[in-house]
Backbone atoms as SQL, in Angstrom:
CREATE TABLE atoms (id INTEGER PRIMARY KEY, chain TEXT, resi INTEGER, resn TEXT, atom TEXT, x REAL, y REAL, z REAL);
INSERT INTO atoms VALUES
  (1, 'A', 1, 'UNK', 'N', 99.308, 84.662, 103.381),
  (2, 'A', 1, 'UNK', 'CA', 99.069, 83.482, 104.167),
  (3, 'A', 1, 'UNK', 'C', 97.952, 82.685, 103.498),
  (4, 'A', 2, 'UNK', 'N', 98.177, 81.229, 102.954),
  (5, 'A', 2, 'UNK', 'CA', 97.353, 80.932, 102.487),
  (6, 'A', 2, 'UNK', 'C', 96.041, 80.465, 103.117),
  (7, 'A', 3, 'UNK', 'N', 94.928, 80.142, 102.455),
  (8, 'A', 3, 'UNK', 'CA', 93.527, 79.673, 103.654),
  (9, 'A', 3, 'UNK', 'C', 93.538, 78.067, 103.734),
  (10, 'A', 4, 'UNK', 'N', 92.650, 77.359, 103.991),
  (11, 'A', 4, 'UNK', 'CA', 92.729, 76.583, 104.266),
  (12, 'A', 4, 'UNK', 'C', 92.095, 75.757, 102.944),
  (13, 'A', 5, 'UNK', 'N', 91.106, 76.644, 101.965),
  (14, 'A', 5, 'UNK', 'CA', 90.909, 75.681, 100.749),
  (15, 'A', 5, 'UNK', 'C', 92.206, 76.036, 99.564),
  (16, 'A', 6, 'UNK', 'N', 92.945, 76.483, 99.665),
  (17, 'A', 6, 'UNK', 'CA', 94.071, 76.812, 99.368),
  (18, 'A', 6, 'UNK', 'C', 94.975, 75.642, 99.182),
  (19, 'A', 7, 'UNK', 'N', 95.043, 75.406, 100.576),
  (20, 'A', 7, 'UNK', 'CA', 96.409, 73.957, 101.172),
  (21, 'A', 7, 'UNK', 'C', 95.748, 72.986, 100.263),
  (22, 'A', 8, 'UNK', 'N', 94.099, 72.751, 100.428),
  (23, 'A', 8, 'UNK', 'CA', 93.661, 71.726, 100.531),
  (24, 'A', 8, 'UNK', 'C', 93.903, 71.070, 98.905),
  (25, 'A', 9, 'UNK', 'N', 93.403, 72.277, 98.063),
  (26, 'A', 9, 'UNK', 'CA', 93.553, 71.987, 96.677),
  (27, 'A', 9, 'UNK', 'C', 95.107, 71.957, 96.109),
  (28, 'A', 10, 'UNK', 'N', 96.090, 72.371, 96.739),
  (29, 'A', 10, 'UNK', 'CA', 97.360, 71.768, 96.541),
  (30, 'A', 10, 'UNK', 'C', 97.761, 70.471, 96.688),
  (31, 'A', 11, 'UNK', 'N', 97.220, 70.146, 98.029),
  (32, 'A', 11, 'UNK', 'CA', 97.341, 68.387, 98.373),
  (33, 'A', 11, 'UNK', 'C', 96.529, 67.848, 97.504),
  (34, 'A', 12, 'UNK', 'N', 95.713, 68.324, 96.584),
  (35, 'A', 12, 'UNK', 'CA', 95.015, 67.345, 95.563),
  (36, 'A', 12, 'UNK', 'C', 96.050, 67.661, 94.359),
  (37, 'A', 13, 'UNK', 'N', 96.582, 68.940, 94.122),
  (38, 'A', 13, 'UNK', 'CA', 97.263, 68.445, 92.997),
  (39, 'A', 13, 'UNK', 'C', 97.873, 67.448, 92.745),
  (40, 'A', 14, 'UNK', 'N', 98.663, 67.253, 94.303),
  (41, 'A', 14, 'UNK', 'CA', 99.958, 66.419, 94.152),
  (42, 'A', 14, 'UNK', 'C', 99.238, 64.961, 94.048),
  (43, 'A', 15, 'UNK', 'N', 98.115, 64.468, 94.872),
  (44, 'A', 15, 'UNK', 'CA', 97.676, 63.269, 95.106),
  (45, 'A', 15, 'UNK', 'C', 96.453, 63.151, 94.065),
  (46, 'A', 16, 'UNK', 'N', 96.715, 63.699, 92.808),
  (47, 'A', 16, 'UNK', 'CA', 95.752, 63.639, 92.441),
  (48, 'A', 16, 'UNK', 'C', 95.735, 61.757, 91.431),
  (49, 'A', 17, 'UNK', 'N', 94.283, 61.676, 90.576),
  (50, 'A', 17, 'UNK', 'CA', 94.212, 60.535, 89.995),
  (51, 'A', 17, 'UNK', 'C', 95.128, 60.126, 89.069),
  (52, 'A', 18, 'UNK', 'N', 95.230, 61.213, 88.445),
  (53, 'A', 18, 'UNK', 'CA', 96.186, 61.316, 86.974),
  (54, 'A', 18, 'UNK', 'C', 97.844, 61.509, 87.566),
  (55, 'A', 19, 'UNK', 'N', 97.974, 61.595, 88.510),
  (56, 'A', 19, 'UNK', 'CA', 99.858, 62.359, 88.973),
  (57, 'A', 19, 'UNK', 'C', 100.186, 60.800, 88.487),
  (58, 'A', 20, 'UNK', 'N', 99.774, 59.777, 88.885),
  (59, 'A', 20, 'UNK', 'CA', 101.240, 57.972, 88.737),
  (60, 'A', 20, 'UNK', 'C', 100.833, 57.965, 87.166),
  (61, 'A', 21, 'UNK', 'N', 99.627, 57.690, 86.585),
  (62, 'A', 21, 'UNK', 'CA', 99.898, 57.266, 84.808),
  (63, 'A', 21, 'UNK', 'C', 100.438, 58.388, 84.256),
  (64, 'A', 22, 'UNK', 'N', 100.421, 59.516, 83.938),
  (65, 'A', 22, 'UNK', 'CA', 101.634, 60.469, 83.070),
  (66, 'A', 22, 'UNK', 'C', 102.363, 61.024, 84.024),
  (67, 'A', 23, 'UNK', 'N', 103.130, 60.348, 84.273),
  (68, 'A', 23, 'UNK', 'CA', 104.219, 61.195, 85.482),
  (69, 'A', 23, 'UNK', 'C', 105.113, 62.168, 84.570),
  (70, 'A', 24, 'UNK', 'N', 105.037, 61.935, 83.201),
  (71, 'A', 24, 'UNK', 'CA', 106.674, 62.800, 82.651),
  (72, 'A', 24, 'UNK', 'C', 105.836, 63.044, 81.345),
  (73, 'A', 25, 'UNK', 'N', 104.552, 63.262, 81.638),
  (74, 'A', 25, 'UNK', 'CA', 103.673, 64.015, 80.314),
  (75, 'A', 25, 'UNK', 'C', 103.752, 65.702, 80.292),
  (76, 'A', 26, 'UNK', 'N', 103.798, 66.172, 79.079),
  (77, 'A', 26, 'UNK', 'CA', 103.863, 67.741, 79.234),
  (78, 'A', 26, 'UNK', 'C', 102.938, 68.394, 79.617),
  (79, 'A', 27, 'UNK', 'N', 101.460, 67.319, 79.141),
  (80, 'A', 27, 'UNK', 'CA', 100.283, 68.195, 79.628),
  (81, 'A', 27, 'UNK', 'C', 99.811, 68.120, 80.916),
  (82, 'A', 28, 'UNK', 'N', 100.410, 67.401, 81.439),
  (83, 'A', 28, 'UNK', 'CA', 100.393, 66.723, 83.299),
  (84, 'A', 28, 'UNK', 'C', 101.675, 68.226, 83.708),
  (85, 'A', 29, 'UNK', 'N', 102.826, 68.656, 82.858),
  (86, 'A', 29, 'UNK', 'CA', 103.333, 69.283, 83.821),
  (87, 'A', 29, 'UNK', 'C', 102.523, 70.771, 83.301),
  (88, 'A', 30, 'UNK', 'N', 102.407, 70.857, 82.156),
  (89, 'A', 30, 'UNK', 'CA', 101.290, 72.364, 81.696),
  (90, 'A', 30, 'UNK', 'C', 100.406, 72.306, 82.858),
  (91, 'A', 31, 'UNK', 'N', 99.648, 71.359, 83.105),
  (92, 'A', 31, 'UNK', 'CA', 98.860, 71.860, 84.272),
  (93, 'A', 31, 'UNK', 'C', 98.982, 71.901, 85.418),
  (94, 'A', 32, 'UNK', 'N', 99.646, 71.018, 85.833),
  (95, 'A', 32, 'UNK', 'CA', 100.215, 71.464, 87.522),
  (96, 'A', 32, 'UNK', 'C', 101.080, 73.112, 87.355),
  (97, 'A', 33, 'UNK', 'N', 101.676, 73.099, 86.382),
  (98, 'A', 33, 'UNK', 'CA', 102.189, 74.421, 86.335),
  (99, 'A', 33, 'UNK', 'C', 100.771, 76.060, 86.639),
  (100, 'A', 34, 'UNK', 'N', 99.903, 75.737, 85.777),
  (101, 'A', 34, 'UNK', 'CA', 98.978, 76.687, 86.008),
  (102, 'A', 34, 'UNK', 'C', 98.387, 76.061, 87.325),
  (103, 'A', 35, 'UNK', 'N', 98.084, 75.437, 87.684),
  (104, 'A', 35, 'UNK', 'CA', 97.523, 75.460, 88.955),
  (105, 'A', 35, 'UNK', 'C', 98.457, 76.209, 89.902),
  (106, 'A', 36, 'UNK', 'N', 99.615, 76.023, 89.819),
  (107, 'A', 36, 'UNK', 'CA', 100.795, 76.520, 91.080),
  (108, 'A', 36, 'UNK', 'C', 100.783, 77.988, 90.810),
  (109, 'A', 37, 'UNK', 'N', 100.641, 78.563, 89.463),
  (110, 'A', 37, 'UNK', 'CA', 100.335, 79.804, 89.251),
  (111, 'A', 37, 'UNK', 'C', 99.372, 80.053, 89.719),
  (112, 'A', 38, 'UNK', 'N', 98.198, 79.951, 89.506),
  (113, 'A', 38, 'UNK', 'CA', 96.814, 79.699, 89.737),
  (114, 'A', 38, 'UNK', 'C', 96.874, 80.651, 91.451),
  (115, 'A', 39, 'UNK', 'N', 97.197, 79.286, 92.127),
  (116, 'A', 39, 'UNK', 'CA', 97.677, 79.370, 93.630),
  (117, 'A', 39, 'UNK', 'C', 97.980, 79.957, 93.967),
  (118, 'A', 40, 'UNK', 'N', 99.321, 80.784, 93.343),
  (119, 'A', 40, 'UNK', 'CA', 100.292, 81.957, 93.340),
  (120, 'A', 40, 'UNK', 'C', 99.438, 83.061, 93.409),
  (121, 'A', 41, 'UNK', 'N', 98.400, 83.275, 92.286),
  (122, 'A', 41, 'UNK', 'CA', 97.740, 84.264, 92.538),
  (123, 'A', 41, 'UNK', 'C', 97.080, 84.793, 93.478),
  (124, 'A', 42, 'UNK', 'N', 96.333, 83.148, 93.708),
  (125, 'A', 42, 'UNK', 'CA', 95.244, 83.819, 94.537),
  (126, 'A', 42, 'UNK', 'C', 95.947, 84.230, 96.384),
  (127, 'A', 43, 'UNK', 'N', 97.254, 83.714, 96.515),
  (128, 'A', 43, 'UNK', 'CA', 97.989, 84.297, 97.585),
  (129, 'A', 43, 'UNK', 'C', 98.372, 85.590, 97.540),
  (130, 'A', 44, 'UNK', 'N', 98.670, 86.092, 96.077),
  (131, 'A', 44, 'UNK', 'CA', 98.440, 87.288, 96.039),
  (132, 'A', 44, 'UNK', 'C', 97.578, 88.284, 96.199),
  (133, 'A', 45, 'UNK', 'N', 96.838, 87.870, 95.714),
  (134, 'A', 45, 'UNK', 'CA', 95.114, 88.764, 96.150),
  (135, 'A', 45, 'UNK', 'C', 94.889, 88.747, 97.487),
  (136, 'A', 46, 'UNK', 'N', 94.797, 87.625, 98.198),
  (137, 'A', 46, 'UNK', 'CA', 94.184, 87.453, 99.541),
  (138, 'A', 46, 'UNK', 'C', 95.471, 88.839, 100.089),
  (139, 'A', 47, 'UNK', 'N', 97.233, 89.054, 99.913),
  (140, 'A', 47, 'UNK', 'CA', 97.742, 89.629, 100.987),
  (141, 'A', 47, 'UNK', 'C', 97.036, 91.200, 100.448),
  (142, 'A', 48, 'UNK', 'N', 97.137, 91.226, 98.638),
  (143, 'A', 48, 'UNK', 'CA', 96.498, 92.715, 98.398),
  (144, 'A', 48, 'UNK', 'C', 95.370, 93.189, 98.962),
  (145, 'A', 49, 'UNK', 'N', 94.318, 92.620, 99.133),
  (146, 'A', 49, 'UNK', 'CA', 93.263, 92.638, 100.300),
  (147, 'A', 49, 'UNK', 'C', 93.328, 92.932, 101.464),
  (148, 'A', 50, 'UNK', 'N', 94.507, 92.241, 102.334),
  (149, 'A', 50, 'UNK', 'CA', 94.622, 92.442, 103.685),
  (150, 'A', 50, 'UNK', 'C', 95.600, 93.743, 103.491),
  (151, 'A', 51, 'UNK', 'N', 96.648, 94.406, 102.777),
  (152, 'A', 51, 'UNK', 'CA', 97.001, 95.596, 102.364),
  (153, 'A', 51, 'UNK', 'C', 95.672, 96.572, 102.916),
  (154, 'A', 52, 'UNK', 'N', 95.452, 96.274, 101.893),
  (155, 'A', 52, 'UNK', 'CA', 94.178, 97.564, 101.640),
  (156, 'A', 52, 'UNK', 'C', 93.094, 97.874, 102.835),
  (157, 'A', 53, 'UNK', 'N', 92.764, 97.064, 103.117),
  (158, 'A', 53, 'UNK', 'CA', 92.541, 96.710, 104.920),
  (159, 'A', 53, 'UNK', 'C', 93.269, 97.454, 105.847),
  (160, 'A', 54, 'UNK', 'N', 94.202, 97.724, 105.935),
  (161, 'A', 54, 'UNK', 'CA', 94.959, 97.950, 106.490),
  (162, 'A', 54, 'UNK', 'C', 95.586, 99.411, 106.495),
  (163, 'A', 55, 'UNK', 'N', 95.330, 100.082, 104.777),
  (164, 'A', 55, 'UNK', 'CA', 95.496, 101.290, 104.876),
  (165, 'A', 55, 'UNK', 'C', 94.069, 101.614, 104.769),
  (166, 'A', 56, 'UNK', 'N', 93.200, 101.248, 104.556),
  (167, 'A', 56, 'UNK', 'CA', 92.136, 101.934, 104.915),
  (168, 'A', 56, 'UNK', 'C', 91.692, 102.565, 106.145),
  (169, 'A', 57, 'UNK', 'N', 92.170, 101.309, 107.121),
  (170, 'A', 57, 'UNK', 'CA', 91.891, 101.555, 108.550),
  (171, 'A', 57, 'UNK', 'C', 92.777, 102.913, 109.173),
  (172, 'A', 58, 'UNK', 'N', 93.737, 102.579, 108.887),
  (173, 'A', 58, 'UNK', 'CA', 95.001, 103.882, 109.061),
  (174, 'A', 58, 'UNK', 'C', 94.419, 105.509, 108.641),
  (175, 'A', 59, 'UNK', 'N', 93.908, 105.324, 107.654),
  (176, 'A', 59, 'UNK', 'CA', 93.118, 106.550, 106.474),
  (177, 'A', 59, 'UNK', 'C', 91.940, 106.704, 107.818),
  (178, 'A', 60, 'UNK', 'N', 90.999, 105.921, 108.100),
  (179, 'A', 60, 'UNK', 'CA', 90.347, 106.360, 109.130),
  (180, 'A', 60, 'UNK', 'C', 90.629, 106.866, 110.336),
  (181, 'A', 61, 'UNK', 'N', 91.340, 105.783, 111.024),
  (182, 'A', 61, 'UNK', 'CA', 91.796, 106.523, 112.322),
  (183, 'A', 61, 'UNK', 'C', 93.089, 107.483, 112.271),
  (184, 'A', 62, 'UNK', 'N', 93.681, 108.159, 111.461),
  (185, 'A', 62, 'UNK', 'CA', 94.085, 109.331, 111.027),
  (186, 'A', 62, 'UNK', 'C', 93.068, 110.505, 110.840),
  (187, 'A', 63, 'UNK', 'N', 92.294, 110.548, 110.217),
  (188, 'A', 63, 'UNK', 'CA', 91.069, 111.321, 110.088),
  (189, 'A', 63, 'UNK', 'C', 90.651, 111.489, 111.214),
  (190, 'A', 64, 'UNK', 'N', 89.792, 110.338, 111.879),
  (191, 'A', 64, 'UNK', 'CA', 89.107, 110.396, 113.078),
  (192, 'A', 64, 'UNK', 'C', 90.193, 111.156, 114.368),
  (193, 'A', 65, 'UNK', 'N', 91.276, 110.978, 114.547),
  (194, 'A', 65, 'UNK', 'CA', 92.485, 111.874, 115.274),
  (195, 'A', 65, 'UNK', 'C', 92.261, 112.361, 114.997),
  (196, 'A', 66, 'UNK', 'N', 92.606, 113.475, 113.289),
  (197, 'A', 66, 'UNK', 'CA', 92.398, 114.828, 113.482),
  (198, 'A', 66, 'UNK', 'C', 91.681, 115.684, 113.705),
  (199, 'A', 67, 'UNK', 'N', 90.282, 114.881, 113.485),
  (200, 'A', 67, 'UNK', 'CA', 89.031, 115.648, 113.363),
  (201, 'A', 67, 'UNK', 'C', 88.508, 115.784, 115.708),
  (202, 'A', 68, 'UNK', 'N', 88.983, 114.979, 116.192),
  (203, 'A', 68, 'UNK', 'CA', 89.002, 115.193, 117.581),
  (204, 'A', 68, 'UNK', 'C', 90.281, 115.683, 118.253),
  (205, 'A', 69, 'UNK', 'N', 91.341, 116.016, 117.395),
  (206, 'A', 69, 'UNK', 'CA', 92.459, 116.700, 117.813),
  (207, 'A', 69, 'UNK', 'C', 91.571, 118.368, 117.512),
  (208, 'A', 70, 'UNK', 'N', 91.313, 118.538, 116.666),
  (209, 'A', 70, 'UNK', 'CA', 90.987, 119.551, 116.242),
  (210, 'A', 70, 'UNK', 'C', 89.899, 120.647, 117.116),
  (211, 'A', 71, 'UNK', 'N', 89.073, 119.251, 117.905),
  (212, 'A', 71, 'UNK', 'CA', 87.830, 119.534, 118.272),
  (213, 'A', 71, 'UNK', 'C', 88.690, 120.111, 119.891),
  (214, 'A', 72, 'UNK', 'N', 89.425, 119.552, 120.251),
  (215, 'A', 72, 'UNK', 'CA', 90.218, 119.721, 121.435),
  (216, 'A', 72, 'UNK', 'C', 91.046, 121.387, 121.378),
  (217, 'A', 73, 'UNK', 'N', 91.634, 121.425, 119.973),
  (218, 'A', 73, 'UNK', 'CA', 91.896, 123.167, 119.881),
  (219, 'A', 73, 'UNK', 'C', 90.749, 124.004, 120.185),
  (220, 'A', 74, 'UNK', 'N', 89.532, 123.470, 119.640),
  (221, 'A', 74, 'UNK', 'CA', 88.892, 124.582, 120.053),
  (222, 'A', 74, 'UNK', 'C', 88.533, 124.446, 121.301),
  (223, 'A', 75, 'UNK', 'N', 88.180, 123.458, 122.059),
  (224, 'A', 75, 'UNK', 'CA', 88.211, 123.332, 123.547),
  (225, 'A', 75, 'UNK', 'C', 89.002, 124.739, 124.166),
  (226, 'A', 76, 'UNK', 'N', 90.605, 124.176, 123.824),
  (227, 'A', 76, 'UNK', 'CA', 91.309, 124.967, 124.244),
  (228, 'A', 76, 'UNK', 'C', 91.344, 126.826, 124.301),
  (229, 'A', 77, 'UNK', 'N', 91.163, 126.899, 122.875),
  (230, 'A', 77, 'UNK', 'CA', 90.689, 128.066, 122.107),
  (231, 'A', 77, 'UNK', 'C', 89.125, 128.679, 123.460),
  (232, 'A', 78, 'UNK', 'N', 88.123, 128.175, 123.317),
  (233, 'A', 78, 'UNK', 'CA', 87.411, 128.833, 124.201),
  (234, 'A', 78, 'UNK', 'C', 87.692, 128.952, 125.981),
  (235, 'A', 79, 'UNK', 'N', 88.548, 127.504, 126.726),
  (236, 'A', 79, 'UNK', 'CA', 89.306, 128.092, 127.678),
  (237, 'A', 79, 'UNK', 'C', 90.305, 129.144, 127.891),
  (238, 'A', 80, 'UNK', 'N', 90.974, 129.425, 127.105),
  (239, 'A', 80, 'UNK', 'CA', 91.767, 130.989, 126.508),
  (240, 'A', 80, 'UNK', 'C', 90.942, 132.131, 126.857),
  (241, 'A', 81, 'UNK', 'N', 89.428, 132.139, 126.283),
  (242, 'A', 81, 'UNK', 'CA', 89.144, 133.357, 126.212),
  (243, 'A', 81, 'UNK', 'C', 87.943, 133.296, 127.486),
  (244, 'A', 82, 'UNK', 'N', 87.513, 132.009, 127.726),
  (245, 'A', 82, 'UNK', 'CA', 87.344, 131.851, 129.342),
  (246, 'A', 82, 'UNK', 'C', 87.644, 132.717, 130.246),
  (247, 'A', 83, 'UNK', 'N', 89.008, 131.975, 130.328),
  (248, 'A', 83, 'UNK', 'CA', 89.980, 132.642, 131.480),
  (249, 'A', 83, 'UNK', 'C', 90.695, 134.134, 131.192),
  (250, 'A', 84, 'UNK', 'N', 90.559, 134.592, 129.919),
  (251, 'A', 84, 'UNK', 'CA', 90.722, 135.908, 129.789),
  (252, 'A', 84, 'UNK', 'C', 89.613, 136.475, 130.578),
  (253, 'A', 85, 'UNK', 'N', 88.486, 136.290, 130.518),
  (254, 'A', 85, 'UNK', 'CA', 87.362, 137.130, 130.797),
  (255, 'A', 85, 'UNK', 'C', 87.188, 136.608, 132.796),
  (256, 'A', 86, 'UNK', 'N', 88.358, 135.948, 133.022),
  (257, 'A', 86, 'UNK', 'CA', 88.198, 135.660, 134.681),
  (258, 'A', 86, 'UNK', 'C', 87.017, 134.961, 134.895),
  (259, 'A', 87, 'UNK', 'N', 86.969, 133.655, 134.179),
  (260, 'A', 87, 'UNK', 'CA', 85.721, 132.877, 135.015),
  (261, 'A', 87, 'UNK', 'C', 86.371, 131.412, 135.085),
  (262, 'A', 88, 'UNK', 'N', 87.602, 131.005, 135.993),
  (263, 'A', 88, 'UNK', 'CA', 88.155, 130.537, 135.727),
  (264, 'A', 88, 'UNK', 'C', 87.402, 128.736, 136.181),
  (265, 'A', 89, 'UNK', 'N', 86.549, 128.642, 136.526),
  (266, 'A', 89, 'UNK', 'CA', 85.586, 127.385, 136.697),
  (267, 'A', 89, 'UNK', 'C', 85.536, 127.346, 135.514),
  (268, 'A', 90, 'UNK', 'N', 84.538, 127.933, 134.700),
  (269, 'A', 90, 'UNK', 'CA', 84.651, 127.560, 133.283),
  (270, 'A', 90, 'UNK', 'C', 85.372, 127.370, 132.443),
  (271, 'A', 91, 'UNK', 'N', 86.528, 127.720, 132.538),
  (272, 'A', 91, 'UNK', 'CA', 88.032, 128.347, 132.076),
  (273, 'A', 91, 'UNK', 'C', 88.598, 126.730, 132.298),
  (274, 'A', 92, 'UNK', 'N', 88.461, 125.982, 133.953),
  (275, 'A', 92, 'UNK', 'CA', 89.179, 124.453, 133.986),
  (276, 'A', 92, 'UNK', 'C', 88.543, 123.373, 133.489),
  (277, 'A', 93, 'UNK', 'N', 87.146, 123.963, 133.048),
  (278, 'A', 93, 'UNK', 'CA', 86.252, 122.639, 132.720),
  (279, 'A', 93, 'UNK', 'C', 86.643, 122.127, 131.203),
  (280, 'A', 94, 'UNK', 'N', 86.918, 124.006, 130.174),
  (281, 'A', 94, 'UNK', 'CA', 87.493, 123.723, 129.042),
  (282, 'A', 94, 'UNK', 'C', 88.441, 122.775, 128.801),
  (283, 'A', 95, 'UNK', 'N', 89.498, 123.371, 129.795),
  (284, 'A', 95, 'UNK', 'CA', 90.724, 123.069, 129.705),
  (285, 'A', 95, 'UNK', 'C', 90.957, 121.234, 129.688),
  (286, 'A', 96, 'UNK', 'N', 90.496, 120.737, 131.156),
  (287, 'A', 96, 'UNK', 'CA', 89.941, 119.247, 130.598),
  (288, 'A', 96, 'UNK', 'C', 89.645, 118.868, 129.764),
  (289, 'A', 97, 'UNK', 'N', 88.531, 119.325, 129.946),
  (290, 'A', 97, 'UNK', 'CA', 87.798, 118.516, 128.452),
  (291, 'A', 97, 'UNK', 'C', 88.375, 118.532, 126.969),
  (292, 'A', 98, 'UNK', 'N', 89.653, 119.755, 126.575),
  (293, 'A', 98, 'UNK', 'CA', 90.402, 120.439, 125.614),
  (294, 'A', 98, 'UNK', 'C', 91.734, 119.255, 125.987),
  (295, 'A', 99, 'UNK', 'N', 92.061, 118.563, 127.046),
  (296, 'A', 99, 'UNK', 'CA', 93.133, 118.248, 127.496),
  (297, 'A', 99, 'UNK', 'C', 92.568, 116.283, 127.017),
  (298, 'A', 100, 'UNK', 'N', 91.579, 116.057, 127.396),
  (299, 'A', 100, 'UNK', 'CA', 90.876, 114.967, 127.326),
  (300, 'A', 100, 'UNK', 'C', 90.998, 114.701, 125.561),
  (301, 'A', 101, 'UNK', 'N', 90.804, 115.283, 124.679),
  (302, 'A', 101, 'UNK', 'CA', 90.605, 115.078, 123.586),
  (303, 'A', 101, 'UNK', 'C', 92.378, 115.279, 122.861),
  (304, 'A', 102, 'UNK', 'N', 92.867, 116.228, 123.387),
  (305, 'A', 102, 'UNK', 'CA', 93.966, 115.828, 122.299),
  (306, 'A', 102, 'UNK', 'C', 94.701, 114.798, 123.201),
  (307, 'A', 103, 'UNK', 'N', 94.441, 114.419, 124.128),
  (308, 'A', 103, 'UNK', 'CA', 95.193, 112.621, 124.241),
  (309, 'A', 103, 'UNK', 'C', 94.178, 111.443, 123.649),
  (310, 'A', 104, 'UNK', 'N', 92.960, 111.619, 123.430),
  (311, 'A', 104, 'UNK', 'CA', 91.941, 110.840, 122.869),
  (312, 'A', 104, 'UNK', 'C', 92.837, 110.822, 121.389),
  (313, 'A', 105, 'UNK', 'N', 93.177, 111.878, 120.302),
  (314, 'A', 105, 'UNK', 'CA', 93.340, 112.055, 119.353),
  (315, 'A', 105, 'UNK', 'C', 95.535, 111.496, 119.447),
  (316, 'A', 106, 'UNK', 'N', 95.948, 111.997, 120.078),
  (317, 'A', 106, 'UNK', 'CA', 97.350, 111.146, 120.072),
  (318, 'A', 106, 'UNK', 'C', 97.562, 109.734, 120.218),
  (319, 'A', 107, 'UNK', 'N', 96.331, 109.101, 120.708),
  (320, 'A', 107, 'UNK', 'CA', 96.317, 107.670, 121.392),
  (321, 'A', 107, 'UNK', 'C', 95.796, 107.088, 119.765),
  (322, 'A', 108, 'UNK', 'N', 94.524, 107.788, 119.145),
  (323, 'A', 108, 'UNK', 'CA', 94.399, 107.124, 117.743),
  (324, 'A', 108, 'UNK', 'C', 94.972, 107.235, 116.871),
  (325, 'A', 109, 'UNK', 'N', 96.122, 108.418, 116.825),
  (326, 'A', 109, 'UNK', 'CA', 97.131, 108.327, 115.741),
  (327, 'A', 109, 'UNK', 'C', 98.143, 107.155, 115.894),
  (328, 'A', 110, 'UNK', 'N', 98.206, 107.086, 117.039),
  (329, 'A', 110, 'UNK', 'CA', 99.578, 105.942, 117.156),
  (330, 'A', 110, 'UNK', 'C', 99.055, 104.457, 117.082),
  (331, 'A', 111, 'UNK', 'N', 97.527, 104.473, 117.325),
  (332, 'A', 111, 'UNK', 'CA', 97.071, 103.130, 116.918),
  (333, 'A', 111, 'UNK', 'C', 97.237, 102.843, 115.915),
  (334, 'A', 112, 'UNK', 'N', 96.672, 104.233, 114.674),
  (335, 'A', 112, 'UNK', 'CA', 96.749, 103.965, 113.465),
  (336, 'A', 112, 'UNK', 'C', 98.743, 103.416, 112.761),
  (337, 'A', 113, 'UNK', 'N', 99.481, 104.346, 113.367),
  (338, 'A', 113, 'UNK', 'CA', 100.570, 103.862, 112.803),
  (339, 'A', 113, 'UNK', 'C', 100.926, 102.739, 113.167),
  (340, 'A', 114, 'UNK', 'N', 100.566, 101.938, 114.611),
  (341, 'A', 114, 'UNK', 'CA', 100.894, 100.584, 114.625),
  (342, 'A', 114, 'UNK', 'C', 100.140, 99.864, 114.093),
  (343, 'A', 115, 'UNK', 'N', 99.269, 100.185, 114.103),
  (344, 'A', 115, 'UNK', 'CA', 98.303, 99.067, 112.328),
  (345, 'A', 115, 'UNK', 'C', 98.561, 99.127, 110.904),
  (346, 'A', 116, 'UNK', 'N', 99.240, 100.340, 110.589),
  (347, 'A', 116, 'UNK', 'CA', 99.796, 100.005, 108.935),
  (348, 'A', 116, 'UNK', 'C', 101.189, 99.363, 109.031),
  (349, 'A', 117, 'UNK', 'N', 101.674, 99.674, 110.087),
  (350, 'A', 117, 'UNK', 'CA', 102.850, 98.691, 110.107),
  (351, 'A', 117, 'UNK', 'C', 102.886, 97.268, 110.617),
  (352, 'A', 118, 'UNK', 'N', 101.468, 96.768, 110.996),
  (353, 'A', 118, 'UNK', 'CA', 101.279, 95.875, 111.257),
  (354, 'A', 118, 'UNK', 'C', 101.979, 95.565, 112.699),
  (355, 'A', 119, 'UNK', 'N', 102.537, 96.100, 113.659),
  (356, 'A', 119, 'UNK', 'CA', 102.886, 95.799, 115.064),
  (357, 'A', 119, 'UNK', 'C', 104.688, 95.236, 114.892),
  (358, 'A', 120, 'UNK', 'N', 105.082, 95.984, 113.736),
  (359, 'A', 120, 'UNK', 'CA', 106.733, 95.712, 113.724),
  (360, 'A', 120, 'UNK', 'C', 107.297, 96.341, 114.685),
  (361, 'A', 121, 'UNK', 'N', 108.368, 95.691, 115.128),
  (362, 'A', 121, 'UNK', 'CA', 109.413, 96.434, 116.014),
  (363, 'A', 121, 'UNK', 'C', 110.643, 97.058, 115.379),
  (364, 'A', 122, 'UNK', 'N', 110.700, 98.215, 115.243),
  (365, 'A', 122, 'UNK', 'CA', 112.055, 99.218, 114.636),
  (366, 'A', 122, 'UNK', 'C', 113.045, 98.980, 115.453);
């Protein structure tokens, strides 16, 4: 998507001083040609940027899921041996709080996949 000094310096190519006296000069079209390249590029960069943005963020909140999915097994893991040992107050507090985190951690994985896909509909 281009920005807005982008557009702007296109509308000068076209309106520029020199476009009416060499209208059918080669070095009038050599350079509008690199400029449109020029342009080309830098639309390229700006989307490779927003790419990378984008899996970065994913790379994080993937991580950040697993690392509080994880934290939620052990939740779980010490309500297990809680409630083995019959103290089952302590045993439901795990269990919450073990229950609290792996939906904390399912809710940021799926953020993350609707952000590298950018919010497409399959």
């Amino acid at each position: 998507m281009p920005t807005d000094s982008v557009i702007e310096e296109a509308q000068q190519t076209r309106e520029g001083p020199d476009a009416r006296s060499d209208e059918g000069s080669p070095v009038l079209l050599l350079r509008r040609l690199t400029r449109v390249l020029d342009l080309q590029w830098r639309i390229v960069l700006l989307q490779a940027k927003m790419a990378a943005w984008r899996v970065t963020l994913f790379i994080g909140l993937i991580c950040l899921g697993a690392v509080v999915g994880l934290f939620a097994l052990v939740c779980l893991w010490i309500a297990g041996f809680q409630g083995l040992m019959l103290i089952m107050p302590v045993a439901l507090a795990w269990v919450t709080y073990g229950v609290i985190h792996a939906i904390a951690a399912v809710v940021l994985i799926v953020v993350a996949q609707k952000t590298l896909h950018g919010g497409e509909k399959s």
